[in-house]
N, C-alpha and C positions, 0 to 999 in steps of 0.2 A: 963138432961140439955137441955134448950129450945136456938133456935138458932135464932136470930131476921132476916126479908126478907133482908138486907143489909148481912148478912155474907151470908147467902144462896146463894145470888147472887156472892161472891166472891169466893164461896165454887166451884160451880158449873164447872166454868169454869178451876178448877185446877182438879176437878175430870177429866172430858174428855181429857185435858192434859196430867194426866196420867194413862188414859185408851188408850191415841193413843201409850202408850210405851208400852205396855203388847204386849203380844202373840198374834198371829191373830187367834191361836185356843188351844184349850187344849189336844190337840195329839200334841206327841214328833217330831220332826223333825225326817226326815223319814230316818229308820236304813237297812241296807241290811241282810237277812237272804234268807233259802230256801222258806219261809213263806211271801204272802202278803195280808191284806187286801183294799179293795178298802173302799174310805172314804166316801160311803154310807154305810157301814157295809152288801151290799148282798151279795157278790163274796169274795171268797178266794181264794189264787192262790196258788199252790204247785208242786215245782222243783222237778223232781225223779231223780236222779242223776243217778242211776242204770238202769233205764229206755230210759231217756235221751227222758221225756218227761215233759212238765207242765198240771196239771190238774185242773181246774175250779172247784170249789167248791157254786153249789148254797146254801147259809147258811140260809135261809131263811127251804127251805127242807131239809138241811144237804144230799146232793145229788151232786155226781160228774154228773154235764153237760158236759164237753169236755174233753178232751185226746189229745193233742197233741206234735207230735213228731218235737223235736229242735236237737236236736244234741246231742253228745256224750259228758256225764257229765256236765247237767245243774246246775248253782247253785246256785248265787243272783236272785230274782224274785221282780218285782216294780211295781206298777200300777201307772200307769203316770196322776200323778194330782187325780183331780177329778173326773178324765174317767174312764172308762171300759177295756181299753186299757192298756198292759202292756209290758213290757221289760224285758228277763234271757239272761245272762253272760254265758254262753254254754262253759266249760271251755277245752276241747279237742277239740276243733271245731275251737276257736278264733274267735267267731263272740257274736254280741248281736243281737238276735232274737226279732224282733217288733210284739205282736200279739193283737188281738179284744178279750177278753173273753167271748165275749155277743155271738159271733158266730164261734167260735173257729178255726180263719180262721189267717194265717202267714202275716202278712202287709209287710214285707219286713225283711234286716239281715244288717251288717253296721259286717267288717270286722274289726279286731285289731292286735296289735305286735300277742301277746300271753299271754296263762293261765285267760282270764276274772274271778271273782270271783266275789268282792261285787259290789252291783246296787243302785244307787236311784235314785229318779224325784227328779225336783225342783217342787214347790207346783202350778206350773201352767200345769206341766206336757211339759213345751218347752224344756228341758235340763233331760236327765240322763247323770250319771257321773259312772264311772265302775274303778273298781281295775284290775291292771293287774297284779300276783302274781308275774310272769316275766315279766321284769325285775323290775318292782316295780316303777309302774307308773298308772296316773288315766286321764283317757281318757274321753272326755265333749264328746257326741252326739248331735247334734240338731235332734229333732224327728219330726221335719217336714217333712225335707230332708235325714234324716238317714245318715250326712257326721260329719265326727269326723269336731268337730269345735276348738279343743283346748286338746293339750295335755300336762304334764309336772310330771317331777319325783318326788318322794316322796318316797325315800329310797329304799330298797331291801325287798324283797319279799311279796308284799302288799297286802291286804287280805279283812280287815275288813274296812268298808265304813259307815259312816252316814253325814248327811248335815244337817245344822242347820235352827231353824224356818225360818229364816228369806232369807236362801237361799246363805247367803253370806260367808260358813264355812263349808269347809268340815273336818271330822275325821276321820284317817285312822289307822291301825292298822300296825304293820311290822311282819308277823308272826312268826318268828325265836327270836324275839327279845320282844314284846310286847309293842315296842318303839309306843308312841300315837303321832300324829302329825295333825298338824290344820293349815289347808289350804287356802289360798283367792280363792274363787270358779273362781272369773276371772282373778286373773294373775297367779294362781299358787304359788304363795310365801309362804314361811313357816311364818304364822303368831307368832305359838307357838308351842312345843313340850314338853313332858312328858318319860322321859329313861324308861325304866325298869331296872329291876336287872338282874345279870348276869346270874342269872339261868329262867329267865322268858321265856316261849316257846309258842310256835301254839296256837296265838291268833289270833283267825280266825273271832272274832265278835266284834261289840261294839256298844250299846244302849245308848242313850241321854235320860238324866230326861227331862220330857217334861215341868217342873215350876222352878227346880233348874240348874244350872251350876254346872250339875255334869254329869261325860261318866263312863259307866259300863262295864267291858272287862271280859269276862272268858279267860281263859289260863289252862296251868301248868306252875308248877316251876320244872326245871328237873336239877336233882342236881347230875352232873357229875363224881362228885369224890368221890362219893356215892359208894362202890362194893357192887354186891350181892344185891341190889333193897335196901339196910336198909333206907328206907326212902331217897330213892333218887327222886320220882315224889309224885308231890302233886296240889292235884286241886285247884286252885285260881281263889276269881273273885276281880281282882282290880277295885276300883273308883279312878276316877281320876276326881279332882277339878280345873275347866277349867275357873273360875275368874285366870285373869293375877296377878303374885304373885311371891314372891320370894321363895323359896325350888321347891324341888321334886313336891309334890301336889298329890302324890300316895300314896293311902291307900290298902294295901293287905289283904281279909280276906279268911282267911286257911276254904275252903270249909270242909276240913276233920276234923275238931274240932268246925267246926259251932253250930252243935249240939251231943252234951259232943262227946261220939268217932265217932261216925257212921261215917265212910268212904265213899267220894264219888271218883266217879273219870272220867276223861275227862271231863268237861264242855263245852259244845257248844255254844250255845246260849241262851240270856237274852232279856226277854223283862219287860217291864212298864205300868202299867195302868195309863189311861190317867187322873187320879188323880194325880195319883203322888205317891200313898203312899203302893202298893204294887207291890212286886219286884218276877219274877222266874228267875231259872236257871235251866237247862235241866244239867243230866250227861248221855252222850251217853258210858260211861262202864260198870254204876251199874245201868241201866234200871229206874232211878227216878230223882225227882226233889224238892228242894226247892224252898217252897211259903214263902217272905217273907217281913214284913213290913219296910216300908222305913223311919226310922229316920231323924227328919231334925236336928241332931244336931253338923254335921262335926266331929263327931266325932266314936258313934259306927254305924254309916250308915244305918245297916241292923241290924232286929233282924228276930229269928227264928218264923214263923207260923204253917206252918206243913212241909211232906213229903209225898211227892204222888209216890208207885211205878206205872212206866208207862211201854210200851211196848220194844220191841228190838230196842235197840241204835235210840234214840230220837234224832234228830239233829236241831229239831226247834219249837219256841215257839213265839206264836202272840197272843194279846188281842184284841177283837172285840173295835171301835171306841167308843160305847156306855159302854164300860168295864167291862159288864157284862157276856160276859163268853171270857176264852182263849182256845187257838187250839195248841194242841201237833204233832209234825209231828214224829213217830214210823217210823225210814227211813229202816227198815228192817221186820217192819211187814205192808210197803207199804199200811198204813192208816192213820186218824187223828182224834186223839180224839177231843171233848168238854168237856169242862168243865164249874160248874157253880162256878164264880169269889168269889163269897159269902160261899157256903154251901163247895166246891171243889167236887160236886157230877158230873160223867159223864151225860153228858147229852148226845150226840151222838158218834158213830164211825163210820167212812166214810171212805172206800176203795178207794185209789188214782192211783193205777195201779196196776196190774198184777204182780206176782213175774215172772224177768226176766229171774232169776239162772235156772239151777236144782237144785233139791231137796240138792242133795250132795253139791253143792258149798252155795247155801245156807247157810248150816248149819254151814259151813265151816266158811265162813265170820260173821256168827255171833258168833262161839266160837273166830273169831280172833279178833272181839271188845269188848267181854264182858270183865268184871274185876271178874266176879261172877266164885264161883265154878262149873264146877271142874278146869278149867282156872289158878284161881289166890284165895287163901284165904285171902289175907288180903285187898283186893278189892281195891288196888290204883293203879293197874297196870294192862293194858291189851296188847295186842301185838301189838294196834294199837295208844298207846303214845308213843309208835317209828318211828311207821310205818304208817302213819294215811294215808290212801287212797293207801298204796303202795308206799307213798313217805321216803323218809328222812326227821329225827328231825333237821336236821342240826348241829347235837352232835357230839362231842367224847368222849366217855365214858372210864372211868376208870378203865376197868374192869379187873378181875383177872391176866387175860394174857396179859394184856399190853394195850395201848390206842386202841380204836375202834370206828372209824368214823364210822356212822350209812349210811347202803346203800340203795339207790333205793331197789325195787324188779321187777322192771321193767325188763323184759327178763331171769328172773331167770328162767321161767321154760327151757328156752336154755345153759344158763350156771352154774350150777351146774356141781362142789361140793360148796357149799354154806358156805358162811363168809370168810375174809382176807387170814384165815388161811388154808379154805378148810377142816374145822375141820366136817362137817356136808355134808354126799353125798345125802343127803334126808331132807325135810321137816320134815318126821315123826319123824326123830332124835329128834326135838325140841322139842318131850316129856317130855326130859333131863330137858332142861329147865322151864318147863311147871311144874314139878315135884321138881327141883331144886330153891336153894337161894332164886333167883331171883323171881317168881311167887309164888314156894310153893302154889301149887293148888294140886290139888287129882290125876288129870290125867286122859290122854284120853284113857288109858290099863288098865285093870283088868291083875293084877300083874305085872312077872319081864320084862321088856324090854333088848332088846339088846344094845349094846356099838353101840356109834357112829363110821362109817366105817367100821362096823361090821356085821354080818347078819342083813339084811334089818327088819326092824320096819314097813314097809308096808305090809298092813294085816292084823295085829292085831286088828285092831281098823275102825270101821267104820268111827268114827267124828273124827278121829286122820287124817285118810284118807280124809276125807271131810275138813278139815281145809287145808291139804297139797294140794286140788284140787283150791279152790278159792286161796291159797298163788301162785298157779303156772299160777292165769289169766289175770296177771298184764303186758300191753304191753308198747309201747315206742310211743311217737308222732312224729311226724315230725319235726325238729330245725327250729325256726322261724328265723332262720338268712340264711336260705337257703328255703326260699317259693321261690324265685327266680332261684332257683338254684345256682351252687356253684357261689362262687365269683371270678373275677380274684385272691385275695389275696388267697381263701378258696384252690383254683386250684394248687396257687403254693405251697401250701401249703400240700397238698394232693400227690404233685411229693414228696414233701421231706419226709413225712410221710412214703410213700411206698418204699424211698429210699435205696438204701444198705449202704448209709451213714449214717444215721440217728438210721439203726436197731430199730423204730418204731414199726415197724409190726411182726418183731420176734414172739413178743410174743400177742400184739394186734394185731392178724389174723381175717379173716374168716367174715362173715356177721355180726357178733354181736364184733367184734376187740376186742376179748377172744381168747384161747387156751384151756380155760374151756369146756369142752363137758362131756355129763352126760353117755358117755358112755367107755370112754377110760378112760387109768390108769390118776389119780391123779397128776396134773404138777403144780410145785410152781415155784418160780421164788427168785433168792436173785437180788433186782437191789439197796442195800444199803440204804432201808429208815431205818429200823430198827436202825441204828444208833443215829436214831434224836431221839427212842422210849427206852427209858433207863429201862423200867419195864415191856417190852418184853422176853415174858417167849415161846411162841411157832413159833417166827420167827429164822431167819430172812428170811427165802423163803416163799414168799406169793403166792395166787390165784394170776392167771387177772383177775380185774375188767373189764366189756364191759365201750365201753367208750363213747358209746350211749346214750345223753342227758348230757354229763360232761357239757356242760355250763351252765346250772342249778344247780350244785349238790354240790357249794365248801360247805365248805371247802374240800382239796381234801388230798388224801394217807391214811394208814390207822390208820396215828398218827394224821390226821385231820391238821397238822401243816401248809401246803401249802392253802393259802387264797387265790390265784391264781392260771390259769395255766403258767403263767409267771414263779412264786415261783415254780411249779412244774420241768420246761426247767431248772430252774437256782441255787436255793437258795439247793434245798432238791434231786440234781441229782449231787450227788458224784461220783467224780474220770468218770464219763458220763457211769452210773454202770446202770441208768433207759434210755434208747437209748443216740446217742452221739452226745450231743447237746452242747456242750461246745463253738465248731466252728460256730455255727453260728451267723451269724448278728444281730443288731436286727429288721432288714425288715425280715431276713428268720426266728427269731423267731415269730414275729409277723402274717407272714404266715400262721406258721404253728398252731398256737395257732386260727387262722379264719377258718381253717378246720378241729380240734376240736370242735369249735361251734357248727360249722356246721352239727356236727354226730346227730342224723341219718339226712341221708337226700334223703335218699331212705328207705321205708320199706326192714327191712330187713326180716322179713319171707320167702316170695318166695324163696332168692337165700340159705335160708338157705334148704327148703326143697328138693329146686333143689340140693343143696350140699350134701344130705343124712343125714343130722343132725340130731337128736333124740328131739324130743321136750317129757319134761316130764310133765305130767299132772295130776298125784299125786304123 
């Protein structure tokens, strides 16, 4: 068809019209991961979280240039704009560290509440925006000045971060919940939101199509009333369709049936070629990843390409600008693969830091995230879609013996005997389990083991030993609600605590406010929660839990049922059977509920070594 100079002429100017409504490029609006490339394609940037450093990567040589150290559990990384210059979320530290790549030199740190996780620039590089896990808020920086220029909430426990091309949308992830929410970059409004399901959990990522309106989430689904693992977690990566619309707009596809059975498990992060049309997802359990093409037809989204095994527990994935090859970050074989986008053939491996562990803990931490044998044989569960970093899933689980709020492991190696019930004086016990229902793995013993509370299982096993070493290295941070120190509320609150009215401290004694010690006889406690737990089979005297970091950790008790510590003082303290808080106000409840926050707010180590406490370390 020939087109006479007269429509050309009318043609023309409707082309450029809508060429000014397109994208201003063909990369996605920028997503937070441990992974960054700068948008020359030379520099890669990579978080060591174990290390608690970032390390430069020239990709041009496939060559780490610099090493440098930010703080304690780095773990959003952003290259700000078009520069060289970049931005990590330092997440035990509560700062975001400003550095140069090009000279591997600190520009400065810009202070937060607490928990930094995800990061991104706006496309000029004047604005990064950072999640704070706690309490679940996204903080704006001006990177001029490095002075927080705007902050506002965005649910509970926020994690996962991207900002839209055009700068004027942020995506956040909730990680307990998988809830999606979309933000106005400058007032903070909820523009839109996307629920999850009620089993939806630690969704710690989320990628933007860089040509469709569509957000890609990995997760699990943890399905609580599941006993015995029978298909109670399962790896998910939802899309979610971010055209304004009436329904849900969430599509879920079951990674473990993706391709016919093969089982994966944990999914961490996703990225996008800057095409559009092919899709990864990393599994940091079962050591691989699906590559896979991206449908536009809203309907089966993704289909299968291949599977690539990669190295120990992958926890990130970036495509070079030009899209020709991607970078796997191996965050336990502390290196980064290439790949070519096309053939999927390795093209380099680049050492990003030094292993920080010993050898033993090591090994330890890596049988604690794997899903593989001898671990776990049906490969959808590993010890760390519980427990992922040493935290809580935020679950209560259904289990045999009655409900069971999933705990920290923070301080455990001080307070042990381990779980509600105190049913485990050792790590190694959890053999049992390892071998039992629930994993049905092969096990870290060559043959019989001993009973739980019984002759010791330490010993037997070197990697049985080595997992029990890394489960025992998980510490406590400091309560951001006492960086100040305590508060008059936290103060008064801490008289009544200590009180002989209150009998608080009965049994929350001692540095770690336990009675739990890994070396005296076994002490449970009835303080009447059992009652609320009807298919409690080995209460109703439980462990003390330390109560270091509780304002983090609800839901709380070990039926999970108290969603507060208000709920704790009031709704689920019968006959005032958990200390006697019946009398009081609600200013001296409230008190005292501000000096719970407040825990820790001294390290507690010292006073514990000073007190002769036994710390165990496998």
């Amino acid at each position: 068809m020939f087109l006479c100079a007269r429509s050309v002429r009318f043609t023309l100017p409707l082309i450029l019209t809508l060429l000014s409504f397109a994208p201003r490029s063909t990369l996605a609006g920028s997503s937070s991961s441990l992974l960054d490339i700068s948008t020359d394609g030379k520099l890669l940037a990579c978080s060591n979280r174990d290390s608690g450093t970032v390390s430069i990567i020239d990709l041009d040589k496939n060559k780490k240039v610099h090493e440098i150290k930010v703080g304690r559990h780095p773990e959003g990384v952003t290259f700000l704009g078009d520069t060289h210059k970049l931005a990590t979320a330092v997440y035990d530290d509560d700062v975001v560290i400003f550095l140069d790549a090009d000279t591997g030199k600190q520009l400065g740190q810009t202070e937060v509440f607490d928990e930094p996780y995800g990061i991104v620039s706006t496309s000029k590089g004047d604005k990064v925006y950072v999640t704070l896990d706690y309490p679940g808020r996204i903080v704006e920086i001006n990177t001029k000045t490095q002075n927080v220029s705007n902050e506002f909430s965005v649910g509970q426990h926020v994690k996962g971060l991207a900002i839209s091309n055009d700068d004027q949308s942020l995506f956040s992830t909730e990680y307990y919940t998988a809830l999606v929410r979309q933000t106005d970059a400058k007032t903070g409004k909820t523009i839109d939101e996307w629920e999850g399901g009620s089993t939806d959990n630690l969704a710690r990522q989320i990628t933007l199509h860089p040509r469709r309106a569509k957000a890609y989430l990995p997760h699990i689904r943890s399905r609580i009333t599941v006993a015995h693992g029978a298909g109670s977690i399962f790896p998910i990566v939802t899309i979610v369709d971010t055209k304004p619309a009436d329904g849900s707009r969430r599509k879920k596809i079951p990674m473990d049936s993706f391709q016919g059975a093969r089982v994966t498990s944990n999914p961490w992060d996703t990225a996008i070629t800057p095409d559009g049309k092919t899709f990864f997802v990393v599994f940091a359990g079962t050591d691989d990843m699906f590559v896979c093409n991206v449908i536009d037809d809203d309907y089966r989204e993704l289909t299968f390409r291949a599977r690539l095994n990669l190295g120990h527990n992958p926890r990130g994935v970036r495509v070079a600008p030009d899209g020709k090859t991607f970078y796997v970050y191996n965050a336990l074989d502390f290196n980064i693969v290439a790949y070519d986008t096309d053939t999927l053939q390795r093209r380099a491996t680049i050492t990003v830091t030094e292993n920080p562990h010993s050898e033993e803990v090591l090994l330890g931490k890596r049988l604690f995230y794997t899903a593989l044998q001898p671990m776990s044989s049906r490969l959808w569960i590993s010890c760390a879609s519980c427990h992922p970093d040493g935290q809580p899933d935020g679950k209560t689980w259904h289990n045999p013996e009655g409900l069971r709020n999933t705990q920290s492991l923070a301080g455990m190696a001080w307070t042990h005997p381990i779980h509600w019930s105190a049913d485990r004086d050792e790590v190694q016990d959890f053999e049992h389990t390892i071998r039992g229902p629930l994993m049905q793995g092969r096990g870290l013993v060559t043959g019989r083991i001993n009973d739980s509370l019984k002759a010791p299982n330490k010993g037997l096993s070197q990697a049985l030993d080595a997992m029990a070493a890394y489960s025992n290295t998980h510490e406590f941070t400091l309560s951001p609600h006492a960086k100040q120190g305590l508060s008059p509320a936290a103060q008064r609150g801490r008289e009544l605590f200590f009180s002989k009215q209150t009998k608080c401290a009965t049994c929350h004694s001692g540095p770690f406010y336990s009675d739990s010690n890994p070396t005296d006889k076994i002490i449970r406690h009835n303080v009447g929660t059992a009652v609320d737990n009807p298919g409690e089979l080995m209460g109703p005297e439980y462990d003390t839990p330390t109560l270091l970091g509780v304002y983090r950790t609800a839901p709380y008790l070990s039926h999970g049922k108290a969603q507060t510590l208000e709920e704790v003082l009031t709704v689920y303290n019968h006959d005032d059977q958990h200390g006697v808080t019946s009398q009081l106000s609600k200013q001296e409840r409230a008190d005292l509920i501000e000096f719970l926050k407040a825990l820790p707010y001294e390290d507690p180590v010292p006073q514990a070594e000073a007190a002769g406490l036994v710390k165990v370390n496998k």
